[in-house]
FIRO-325138 format. One record per residue (C-alpha): residue in one letter; x, y, z. Coordinates in steps of 0.001 Angstrom, whole numbers, plus 524288, in hexadecimal, padded with zeros to 5 digits. Layout:
% FIRO-325138
A|X|Y|Z
...
//
This chain:
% FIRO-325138
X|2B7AA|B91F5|847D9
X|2B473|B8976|85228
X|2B05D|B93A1|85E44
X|2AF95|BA240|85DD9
X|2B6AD|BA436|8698E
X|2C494|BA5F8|8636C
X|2CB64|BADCB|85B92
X|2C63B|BA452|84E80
X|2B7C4|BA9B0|84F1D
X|2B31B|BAADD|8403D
X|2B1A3|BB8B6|84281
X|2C002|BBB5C|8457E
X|2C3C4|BB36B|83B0E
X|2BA24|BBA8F|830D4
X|2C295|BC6FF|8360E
X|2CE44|BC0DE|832A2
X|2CDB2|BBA5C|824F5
X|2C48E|BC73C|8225E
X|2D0C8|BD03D|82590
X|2D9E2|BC7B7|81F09
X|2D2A7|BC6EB|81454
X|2D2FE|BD5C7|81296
X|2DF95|BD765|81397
X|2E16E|BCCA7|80872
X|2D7EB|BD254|7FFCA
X|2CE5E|BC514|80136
X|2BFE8|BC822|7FF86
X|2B83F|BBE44|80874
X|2ADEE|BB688|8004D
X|2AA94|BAB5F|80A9B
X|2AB86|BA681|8190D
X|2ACFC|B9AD6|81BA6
X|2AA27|B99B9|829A2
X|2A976|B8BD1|832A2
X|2A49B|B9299|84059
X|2A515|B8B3C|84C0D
X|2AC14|B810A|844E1
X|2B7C5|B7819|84A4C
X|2C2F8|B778E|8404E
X|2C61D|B6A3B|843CD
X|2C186|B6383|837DF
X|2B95D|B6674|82A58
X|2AEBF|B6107|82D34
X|2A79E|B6C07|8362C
X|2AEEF|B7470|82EDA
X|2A343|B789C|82394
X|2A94A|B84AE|82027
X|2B4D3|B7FF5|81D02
X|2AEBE|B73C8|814FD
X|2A80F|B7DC2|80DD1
X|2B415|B8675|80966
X|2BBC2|B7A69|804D4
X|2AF61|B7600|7FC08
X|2ADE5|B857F|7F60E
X|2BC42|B83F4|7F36C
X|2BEAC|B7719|7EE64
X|2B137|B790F|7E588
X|2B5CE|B83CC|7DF46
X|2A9B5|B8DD9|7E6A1
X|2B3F3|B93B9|7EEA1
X|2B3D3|BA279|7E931
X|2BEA6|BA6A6|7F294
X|2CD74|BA53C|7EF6E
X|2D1F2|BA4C3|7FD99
X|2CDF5|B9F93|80B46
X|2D18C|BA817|816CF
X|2D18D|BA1F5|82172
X|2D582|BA70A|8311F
X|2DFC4|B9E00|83502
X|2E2EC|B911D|83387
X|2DC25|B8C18|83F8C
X|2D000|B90A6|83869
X|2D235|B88AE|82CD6
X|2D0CF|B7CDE|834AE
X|2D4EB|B7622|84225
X|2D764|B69B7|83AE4
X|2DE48|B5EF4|84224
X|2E66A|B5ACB|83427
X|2EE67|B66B6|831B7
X|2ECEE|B62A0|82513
X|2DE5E|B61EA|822A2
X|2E057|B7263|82470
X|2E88B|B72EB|81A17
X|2E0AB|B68E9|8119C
X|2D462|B7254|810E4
X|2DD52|B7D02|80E10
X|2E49D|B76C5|802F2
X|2D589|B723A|7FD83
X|2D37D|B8136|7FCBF
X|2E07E|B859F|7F947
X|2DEF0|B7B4C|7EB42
X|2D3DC|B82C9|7E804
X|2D91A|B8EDE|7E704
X|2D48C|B9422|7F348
X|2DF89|B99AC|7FD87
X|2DEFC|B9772|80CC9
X|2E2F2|BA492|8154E
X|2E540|BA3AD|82312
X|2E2AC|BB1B0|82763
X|2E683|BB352|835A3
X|2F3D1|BA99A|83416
X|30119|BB113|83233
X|3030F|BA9D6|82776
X|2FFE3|BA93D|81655
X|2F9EB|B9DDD|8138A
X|301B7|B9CDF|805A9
X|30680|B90B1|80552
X|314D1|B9307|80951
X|31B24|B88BA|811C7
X|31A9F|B92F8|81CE0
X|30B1A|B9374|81D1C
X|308FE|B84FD|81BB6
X|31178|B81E5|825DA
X|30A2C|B8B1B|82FFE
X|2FC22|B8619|82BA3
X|300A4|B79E1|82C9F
X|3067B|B7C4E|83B33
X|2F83D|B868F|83C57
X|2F0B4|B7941|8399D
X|2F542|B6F3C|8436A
X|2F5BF|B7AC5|84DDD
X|2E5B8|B7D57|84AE0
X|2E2AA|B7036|84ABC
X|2EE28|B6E1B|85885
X|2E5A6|B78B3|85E66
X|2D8C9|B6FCA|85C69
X|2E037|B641F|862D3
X|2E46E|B6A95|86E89
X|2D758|B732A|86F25
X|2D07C|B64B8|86D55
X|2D8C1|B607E|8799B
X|2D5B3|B6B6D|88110
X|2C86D|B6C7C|880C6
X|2C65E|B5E44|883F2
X|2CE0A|B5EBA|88F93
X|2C580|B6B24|892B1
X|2B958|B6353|88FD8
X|2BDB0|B592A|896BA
X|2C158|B603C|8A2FE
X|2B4CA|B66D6|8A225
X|2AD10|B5A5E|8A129
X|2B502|B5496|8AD92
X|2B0DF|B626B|8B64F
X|2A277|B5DC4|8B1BE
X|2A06D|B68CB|8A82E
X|2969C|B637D|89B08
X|29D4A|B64DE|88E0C
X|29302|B6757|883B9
X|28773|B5DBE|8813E
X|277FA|B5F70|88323
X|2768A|B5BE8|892E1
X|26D50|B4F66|8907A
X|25F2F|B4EC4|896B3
X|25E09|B51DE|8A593
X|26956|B59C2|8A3FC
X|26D02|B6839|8A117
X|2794E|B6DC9|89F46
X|27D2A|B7B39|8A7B8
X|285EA|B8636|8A7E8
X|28FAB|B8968|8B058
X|29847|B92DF|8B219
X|2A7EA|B91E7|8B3F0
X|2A502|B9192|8C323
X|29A26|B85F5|8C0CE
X|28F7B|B8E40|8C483
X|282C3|B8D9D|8BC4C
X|27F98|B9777|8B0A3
X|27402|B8E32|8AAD2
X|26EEA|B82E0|8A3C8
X|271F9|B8227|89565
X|268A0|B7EE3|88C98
X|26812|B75F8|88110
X|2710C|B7C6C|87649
X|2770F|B8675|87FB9
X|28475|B861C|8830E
X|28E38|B8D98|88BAA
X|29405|B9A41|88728
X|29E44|B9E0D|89047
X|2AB6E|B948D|8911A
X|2AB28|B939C|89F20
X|29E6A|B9062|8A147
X|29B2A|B810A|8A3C1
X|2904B|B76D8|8A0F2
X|28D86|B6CDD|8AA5C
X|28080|B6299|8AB99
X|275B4|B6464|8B504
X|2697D|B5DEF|8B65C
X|25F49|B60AE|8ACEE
X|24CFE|B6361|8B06C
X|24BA6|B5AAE|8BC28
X|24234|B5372|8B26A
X|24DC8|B4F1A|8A886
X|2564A|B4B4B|8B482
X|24963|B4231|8BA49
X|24A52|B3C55|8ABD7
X|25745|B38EB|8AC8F
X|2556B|B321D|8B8EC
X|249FB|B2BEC|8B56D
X|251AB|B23E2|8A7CF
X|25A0F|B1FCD|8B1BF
X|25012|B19ED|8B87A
X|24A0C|B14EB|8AF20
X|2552B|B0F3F|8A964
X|25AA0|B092E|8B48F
X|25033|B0633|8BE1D
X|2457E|B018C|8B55D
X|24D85|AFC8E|8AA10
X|248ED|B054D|89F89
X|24EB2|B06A5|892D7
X|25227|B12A0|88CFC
X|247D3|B127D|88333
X|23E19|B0ED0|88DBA
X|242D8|B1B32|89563
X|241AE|B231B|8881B
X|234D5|B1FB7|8860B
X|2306D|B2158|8931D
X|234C6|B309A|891EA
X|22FDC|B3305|8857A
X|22171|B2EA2|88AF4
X|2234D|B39BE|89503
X|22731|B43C2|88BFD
X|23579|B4557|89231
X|23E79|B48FD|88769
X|24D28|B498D|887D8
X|2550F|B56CD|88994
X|2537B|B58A3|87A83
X|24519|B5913|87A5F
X|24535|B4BE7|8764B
X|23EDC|B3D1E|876E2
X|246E8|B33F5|87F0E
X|24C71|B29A0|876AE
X|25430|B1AC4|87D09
X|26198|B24D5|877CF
X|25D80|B304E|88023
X|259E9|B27BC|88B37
X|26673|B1F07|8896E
X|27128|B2C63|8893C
X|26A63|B307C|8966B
X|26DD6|B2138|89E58
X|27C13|B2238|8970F
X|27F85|B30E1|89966
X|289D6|B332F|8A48F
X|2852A|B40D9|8A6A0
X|27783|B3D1C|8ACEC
X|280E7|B3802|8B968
X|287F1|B45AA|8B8E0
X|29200|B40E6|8B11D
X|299AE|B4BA2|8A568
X|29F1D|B419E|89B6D
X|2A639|B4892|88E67
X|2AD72|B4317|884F6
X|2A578|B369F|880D8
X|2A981|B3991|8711C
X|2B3C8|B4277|86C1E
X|2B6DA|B4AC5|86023
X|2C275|B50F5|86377
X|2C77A|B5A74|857A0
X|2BC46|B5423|84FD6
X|2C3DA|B49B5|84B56
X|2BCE6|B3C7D|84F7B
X|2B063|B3C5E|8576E
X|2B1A7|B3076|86176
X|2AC9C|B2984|86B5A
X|2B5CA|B2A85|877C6
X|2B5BA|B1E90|882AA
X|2B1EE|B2262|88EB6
X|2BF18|B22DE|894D5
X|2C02E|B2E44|88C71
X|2B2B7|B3494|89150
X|2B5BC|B40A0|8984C
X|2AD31|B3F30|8A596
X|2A941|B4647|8B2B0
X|2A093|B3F0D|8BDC5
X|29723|B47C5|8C3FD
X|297A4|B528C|8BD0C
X|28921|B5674|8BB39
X|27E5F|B53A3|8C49D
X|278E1|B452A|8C10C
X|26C9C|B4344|8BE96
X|26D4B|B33F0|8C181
X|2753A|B2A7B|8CA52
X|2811F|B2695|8C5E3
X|27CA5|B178D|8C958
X|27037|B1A9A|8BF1D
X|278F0|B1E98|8B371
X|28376|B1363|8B628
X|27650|B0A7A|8B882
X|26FF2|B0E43|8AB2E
X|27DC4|B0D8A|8A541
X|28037|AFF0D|8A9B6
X|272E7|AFADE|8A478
X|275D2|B01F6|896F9
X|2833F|AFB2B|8963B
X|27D09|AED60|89AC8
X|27533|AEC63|88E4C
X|27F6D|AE99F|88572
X|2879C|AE303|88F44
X|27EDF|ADA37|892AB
X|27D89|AD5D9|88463
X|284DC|ACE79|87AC5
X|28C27|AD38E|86EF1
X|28114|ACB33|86594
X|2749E|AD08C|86F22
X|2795A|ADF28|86E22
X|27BB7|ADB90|85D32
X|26D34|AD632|85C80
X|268CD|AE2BB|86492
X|26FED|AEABA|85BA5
X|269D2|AE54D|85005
X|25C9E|AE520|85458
X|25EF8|AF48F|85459
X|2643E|AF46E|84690
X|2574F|AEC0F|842B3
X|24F13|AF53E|84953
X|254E4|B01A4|8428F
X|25C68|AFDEF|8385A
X|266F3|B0346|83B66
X|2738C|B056E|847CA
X|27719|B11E2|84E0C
X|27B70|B1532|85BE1
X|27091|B1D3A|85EB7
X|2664B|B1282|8580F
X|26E08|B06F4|86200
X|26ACD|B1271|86D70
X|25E1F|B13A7|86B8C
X|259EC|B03EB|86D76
X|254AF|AFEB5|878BB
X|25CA1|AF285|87F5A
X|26701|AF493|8749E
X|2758B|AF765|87B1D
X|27AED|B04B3|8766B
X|28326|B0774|86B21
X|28F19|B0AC3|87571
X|28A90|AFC3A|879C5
X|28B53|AF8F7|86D1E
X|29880|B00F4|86947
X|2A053|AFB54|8752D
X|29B82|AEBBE|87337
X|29FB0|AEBB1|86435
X|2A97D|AF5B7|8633D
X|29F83|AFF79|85C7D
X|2921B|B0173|855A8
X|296CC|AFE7A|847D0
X|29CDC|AF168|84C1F
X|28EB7|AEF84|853D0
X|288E8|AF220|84727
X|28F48|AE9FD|83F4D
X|28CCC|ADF0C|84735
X|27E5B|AE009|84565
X|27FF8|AE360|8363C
X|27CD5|AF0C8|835B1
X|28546|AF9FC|82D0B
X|284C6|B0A00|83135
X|2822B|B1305|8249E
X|28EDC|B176D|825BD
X|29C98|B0FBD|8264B
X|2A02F|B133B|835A9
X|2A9FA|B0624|836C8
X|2B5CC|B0FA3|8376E
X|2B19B|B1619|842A4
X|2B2D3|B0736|84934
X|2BFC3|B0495|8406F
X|2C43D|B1286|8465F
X|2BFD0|B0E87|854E5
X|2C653|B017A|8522C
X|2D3A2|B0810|84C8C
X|2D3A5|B1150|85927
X|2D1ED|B061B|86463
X|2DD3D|AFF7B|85C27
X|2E72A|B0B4C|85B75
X|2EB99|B0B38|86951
X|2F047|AFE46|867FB
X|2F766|B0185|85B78
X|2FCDA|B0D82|862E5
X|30196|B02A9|86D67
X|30810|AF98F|863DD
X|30F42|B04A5|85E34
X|313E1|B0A80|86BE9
X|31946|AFC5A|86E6F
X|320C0|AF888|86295
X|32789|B0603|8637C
X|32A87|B03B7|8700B
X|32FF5|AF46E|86E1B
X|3392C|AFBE3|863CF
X|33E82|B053E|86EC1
X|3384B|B118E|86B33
X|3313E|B1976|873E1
X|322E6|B1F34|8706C
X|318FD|B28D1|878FF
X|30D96|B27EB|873BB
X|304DE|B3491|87679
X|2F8A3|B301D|87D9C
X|2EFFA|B39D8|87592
X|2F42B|B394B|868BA
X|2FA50|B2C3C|86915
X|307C7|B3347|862B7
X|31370|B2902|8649D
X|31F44|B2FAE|866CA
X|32C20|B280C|8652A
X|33855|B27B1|869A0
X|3362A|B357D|86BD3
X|3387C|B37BA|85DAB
X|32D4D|B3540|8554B
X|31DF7|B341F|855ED
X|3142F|B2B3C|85059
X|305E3|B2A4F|84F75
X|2FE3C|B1DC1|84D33
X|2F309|B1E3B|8443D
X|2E877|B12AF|84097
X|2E386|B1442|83573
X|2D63A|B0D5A|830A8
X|2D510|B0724|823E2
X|2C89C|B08DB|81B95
X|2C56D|B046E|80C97
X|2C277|B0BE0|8022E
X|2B5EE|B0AC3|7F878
X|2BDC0|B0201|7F0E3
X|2C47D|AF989|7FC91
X|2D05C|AFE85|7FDC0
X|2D5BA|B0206|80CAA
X|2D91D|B0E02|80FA4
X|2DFEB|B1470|81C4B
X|2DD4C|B239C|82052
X|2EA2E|B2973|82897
X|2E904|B3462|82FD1
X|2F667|B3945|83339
X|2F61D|B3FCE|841DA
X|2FBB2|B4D7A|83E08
X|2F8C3|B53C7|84AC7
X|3015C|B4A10|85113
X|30BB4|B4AB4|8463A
X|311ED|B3E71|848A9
X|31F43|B3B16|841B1
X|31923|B2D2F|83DE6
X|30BBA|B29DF|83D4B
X|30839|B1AD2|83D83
X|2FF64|B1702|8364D
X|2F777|B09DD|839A6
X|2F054|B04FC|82C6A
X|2E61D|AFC6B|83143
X|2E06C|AEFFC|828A4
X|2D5B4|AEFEB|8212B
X|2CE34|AEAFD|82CDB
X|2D30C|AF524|83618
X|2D62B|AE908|83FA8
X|2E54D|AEA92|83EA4
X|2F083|AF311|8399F
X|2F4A9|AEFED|82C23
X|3018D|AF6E9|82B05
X|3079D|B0335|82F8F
X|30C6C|B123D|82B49
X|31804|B18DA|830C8
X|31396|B26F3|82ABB
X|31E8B|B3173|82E78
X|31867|B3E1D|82F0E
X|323A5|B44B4|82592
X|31F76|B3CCB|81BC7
X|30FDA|B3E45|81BD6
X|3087E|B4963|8143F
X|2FBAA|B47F5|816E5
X|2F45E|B4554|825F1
X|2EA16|B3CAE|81F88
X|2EAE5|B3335|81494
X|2E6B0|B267B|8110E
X|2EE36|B187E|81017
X|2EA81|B0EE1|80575
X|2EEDC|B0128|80460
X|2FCBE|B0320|7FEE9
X|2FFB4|B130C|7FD89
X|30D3E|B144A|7F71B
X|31A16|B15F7|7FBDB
X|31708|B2326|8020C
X|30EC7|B1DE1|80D79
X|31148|B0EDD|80C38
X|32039|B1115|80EF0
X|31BE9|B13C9|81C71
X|312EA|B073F|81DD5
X|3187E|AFB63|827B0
X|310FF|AEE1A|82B99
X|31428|AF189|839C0
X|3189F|AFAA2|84302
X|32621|AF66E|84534
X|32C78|B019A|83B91
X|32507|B0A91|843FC
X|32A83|B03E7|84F3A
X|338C7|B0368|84B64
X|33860|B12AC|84993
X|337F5|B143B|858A0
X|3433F|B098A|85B5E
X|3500B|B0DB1|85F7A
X|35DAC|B095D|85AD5
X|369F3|B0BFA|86275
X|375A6|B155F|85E1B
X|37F2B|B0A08|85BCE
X|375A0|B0203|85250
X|3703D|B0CC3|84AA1
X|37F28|B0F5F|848A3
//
């Protein structure tokens, strides 16, 4: 259960698998309960982790699992991840009952062809809920109304009602309780806001770094809106943070259906001018932001290296929030956007993270190139006479009016012993007749040969590719794209006669 204000509060579900079970003649030995829980994914899911492990370990003392409806078994994007956990229970002798579904979850073709069509309509509703609330958000964010978030020093955040009037300020931890009701900025103790100015002054007028400016307040005792000792980070997020010139920027990273967390460019920033009262000139923040961008610009690609690993010698060690903290150092956006990210910034100075984070760079890499892939497919379709849409948000090609394809890239990693490897991830929301497959080198430079995969003839939504994989997957491997291509072309009456 993810809120309590619909009809899937645990409470009304306890009713229901507690009358059901009655009527079945089930005695109730254990809840499992995951409150407040999205059923997006596993992963938050504890209760649920916890049930499998009882089952599949043999402690489960229960020979069936009711459960209130589908939905509640999970929201899961991959229809079949749902029916995955189920079968894992199911093999252990332990039965799955929906209790408020019209239907007897027996196995008959007739029940596994509604939970299957039950499955991708839960996880359907999460997509279009997902694109609903973000256009809410969004339009919320544009009238100048604060979306979550602590309100940042020499600024509080205050109630309003539907009408805008004011109800109060909202202290640390509290949050709104009626729907209507709206949070917007104000300015914070006159003391905070004097602060604020005075960085600015200090940063731009006399040429103070932030560390200076850190220092500085921590000999006066100031401390930062979380009772705190000013640190060069604390200092730096108040020069680079839109909102001290009024400004109500969302959307800076996303995690939509908690599928990928990611960085978004700021074309995709979702942003209002003048929404809050500013606390400094716009000229001082676009001042302190030129001087914070003219530090790396100003250098060269070897000067910002030999900064960098000055910091590494110093600590030991490389991390965004280390590369933040250094005086006359660029930042680590600085040093993201002048080598294409941190990890290729580290590797230049010859430090190696405790953990192997190159395929989130390989993955960044494999996204910039997709588009382009996308493009070359569009046009080689096209110089064969078909005709293709492709759908701006899902990048669906539809053909000739007759058939759909989806392009996936997919990375290749080695295995403990060498050999490469490539993950697929079939699209079955989309359900595309064909799904192209690009198998990328070992390098992840260039494509190395390409599946046609028609969606009759595929089982399974995830699986992996070896080298060679038999005649069941490799029948559908081609060097190029040109069988692809010749699907959409067109031959007259009189010829194909």
């Amino acid at each position: 259960m993810s809120t309590e204000h619909q009809r899937y509060s645990t409470d009304n579900q306890r009713t229901a698998i507690r009358s059901y079970a009655e009527r079945r003649g089930y005695e109730i030995v254990r809840t499992y309960a995951d409150e407040g829980k999205s059923g997006l994914n596993l992963g938050g899911r504890l209760a649920l982790q916890e049930l499998l492990q009882d089952v599949e370990a043999g402690q489960a003392h229960f020979r069936a699992v009711l459960v209130y409806d589908v939905s509640r078994w999970g929201r899961f994007q991959d229809p079949d991840e749902a029916a995955t956990y189920e079968l894992r229970c199911r093999r252990a002798g332990v039965d799955v009952h929906y209790c408020a579904e019209q239907f007897e979850n027996d196995g008959s073709i007739g029940s596994s062809i509604i939970k299957t069509v039950k499955r991708a309509m839960a996880g359907e509703y999460s997509r279009e809920l997902s694109v609903k609330v973000f256009a809410g958000q969004a339009n919320l964010i544009r009238l100048g109304y604060r979306q979550g978030g602590a309100a940042g020093f020499g600024l509080r955040r205050l109630l309003v009602d539907q009408a805008g009037n004011p109800k109060g300020e909202l202290t640390v931890g509290e949050r709104k309780s009626i729907a209507t009701d709206r949070v917007v900025l104000v300015h914070g103790p006159p003391e905070e806001v004097r602060t604020v100015r005075e960085i600015y002054a200090m940063f731009n007028k006399d040429g103070r770094s932030e560390s200076e400016i850190a220092a500085t307040l921590n000999e006066r005792g100031t401390q930062t809106d979380l009772g705190r000792s000013w640190t060069r980070g604390t200092v730096h997020q108040i020069l680079i943070n839109e909102k001290y010139v009024g400004d109500n920027v969302w959307g800076r990273t996303s995690f939509k259906l908690k599928q990928h967390h990611r960085q978004n460019p700021r074309a995709d920033w979702i942003m209002a001018e003048g929404a809050f009262p500013a606390i400094v000139e716009r000229s001082q923040f676009e001042k302190a932001a030129a001087i914070i961008a003219a530090r790396s610009t100003r250098l060269s690609d070897d000067q910002m290296l030999e900064l960098l690993r000055s910091v590494l010698e110093a600590h030991g060690e490389l991390s965004g929030l280390i590369i933040d903290e250094q005086d006359d150092c660029p930042s680590s956006s600085a040093y993201r956007s002048r080598f294409g990210g941190l990890l290729r910034a580290y590797a230049l100075v010859g430090f190696t993270p405790p953990h192997d984070y190159r395929y989130l760079e390989i993955n960044r890499a494999l996204r910039r190139l997709h588009p382009s892939i996308m493009e070359s497919a569009v046009r080689g379709i096209r110089n064969h006479g078909g005709v293709v849409a492709a759908d701006p948000e899902t990048d669906l090609l539809t053909i000739n009016q007759e058939f759909t394809a989806t392009i996936i890239v997919a990375r290749c990693f080695q295995t403990v012993s060498g050999s490469p490897r490539w993950k697929v991830r079939l699209d079955t929301a989309l359900k595309p007749d064909i799904t192209v497959v690009v198998r990328m080198s070992a390098g992840n430079e260039s494509p190395l040969d390409y599946y046609l995969l028609p969606r009759l003839d595929m089982r399974e939504a995830v699986f992996r590719l070896c080298e060679y994989n038999g005649l069941s997957l490799d029948a559908y491997r081609f060097e190029t794209l040109d069988r692809f291509f010749r699907l959409a072309q067109r031959t007259p009456f009189r010829r194909a006669a």
